[in-house]
C-alpha positions as CSV (number, residue, x, y, z in Angstrom):
1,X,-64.5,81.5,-17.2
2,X,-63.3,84.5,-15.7
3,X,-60.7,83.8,-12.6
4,X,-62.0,86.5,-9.8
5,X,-59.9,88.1,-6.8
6,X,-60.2,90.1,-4.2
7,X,-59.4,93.7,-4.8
8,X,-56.3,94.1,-3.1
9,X,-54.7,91.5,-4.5
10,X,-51.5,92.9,-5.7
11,X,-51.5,90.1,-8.4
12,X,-52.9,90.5,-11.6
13,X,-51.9,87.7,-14.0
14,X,-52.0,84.0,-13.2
15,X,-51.0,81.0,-14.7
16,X,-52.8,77.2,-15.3
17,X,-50.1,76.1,-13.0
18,X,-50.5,78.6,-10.1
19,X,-54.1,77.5,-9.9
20,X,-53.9,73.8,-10.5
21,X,-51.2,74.3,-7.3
22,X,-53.8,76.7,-5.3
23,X,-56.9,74.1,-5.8
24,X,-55.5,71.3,-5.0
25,X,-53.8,72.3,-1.7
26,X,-49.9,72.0,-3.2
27,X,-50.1,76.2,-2.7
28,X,-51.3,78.2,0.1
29,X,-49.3,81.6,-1.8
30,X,-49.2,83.2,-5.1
31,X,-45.8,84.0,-6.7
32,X,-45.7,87.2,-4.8
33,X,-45.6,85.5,-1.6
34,X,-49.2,86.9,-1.2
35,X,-51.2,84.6,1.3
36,X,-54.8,82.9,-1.2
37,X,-57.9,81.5,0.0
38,X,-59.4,79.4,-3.1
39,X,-63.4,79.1,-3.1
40,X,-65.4,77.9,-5.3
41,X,-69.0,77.4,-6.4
42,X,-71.0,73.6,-5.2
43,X,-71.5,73.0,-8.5
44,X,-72.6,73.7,-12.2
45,X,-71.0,74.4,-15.6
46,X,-68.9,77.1,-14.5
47,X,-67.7,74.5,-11.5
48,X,-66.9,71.7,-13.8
49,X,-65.4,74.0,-16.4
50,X,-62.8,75.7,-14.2
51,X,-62.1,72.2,-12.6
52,X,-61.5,70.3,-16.1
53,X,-59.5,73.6,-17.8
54,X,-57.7,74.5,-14.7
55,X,-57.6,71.7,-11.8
56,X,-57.3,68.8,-14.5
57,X,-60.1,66.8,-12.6
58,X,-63.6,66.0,-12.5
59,X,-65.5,67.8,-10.0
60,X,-65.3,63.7,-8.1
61,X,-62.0,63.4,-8.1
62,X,-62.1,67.4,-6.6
63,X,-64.0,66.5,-3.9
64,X,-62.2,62.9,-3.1
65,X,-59.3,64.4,-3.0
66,X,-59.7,67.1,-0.8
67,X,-61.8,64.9,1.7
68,X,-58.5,62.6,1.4
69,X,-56.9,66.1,2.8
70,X,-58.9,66.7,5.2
71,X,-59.1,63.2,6.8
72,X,-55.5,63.4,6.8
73,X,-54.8,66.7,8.7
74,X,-53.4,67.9,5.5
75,X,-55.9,70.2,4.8
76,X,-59.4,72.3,4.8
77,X,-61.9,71.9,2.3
78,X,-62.0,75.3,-0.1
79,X,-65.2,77.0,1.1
80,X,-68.4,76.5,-1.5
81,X,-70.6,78.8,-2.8
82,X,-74.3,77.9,-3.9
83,X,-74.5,80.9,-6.6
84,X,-72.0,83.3,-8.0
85,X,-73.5,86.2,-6.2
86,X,-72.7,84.6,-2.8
87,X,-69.0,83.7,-4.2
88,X,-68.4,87.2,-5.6
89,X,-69.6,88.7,-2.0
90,X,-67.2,86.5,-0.3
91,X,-64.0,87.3,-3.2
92,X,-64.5,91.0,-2.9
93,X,-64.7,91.3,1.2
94,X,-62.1,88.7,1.9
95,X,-58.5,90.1,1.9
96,X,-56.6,86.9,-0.3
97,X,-59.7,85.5,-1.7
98,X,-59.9,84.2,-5.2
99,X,-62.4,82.2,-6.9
100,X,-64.1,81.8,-10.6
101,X,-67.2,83.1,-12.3
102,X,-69.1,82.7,-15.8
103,X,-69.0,86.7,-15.4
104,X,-68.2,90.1,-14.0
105,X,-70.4,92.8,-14.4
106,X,-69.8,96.3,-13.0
107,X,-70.4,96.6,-9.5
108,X,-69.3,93.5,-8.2
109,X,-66.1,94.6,-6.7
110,X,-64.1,91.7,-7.4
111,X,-60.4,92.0,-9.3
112,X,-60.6,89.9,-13.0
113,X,-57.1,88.2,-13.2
114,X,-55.8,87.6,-16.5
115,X,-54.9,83.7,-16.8
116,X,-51.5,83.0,-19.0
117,X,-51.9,80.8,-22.1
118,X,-49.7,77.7,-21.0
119,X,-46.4,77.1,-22.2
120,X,-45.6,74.9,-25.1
């Protein structure tokens, strides 16, 4: 799983937490103060896997809980991507966008941020 940004991100190291807080609407900032705009794909391995490793929920419990947001004026649905072409488009021409890939190859203009083991 390879955690994708937008190129002028001024970020490049994240941790679990950051992103746990980022996807499931706690976060609307990285550390920095930087303003981030999560997408992420419709579905898939690499969809379950980042939401299991990183979010901590099943790609159900994603989606309940962000129509819970949503429904409550607490918060917009991240956009969703039907490939990781369209997703990588998005990350690299969206100033503060940052999503998650099965991989990077050259070209696609995207920022690879280095994820921090988590504390023990």
């Amino acid at each position: 799983m390879i955690i994708v940004a937008n190129p002028e991100m001024r970020v490049s190291v994240i941790t679990p937490e950051d992103l746990r807080a980022i996807y499931t609407g706690a976060r609307s900032q990285l550390p920095d103060g930087s303003h981030v705009l999560p997408v992420t794909l419709k579905g898939g391995p690499a969809h379950e896997v980042f939401l299991m490793n990183y979010v901590k929920e099943t790609p159900d419990q994603f989606r309940t809980a962000w129509r819970k947001a949503v429904f409550t004026g607490q918060g917009a649905m991240p956009r969703a991507f039907e490939s990781e072409a369209a997703l990588l488009q998005f990350v690299a021409s969206t100033p503060g966008a940052l999503g998650y890939v099965s991989r990077v190859v050259p070209g696609d203009k995207v920022k690879p941020l280095s994820v921090l083991p988590p504390p023990h």
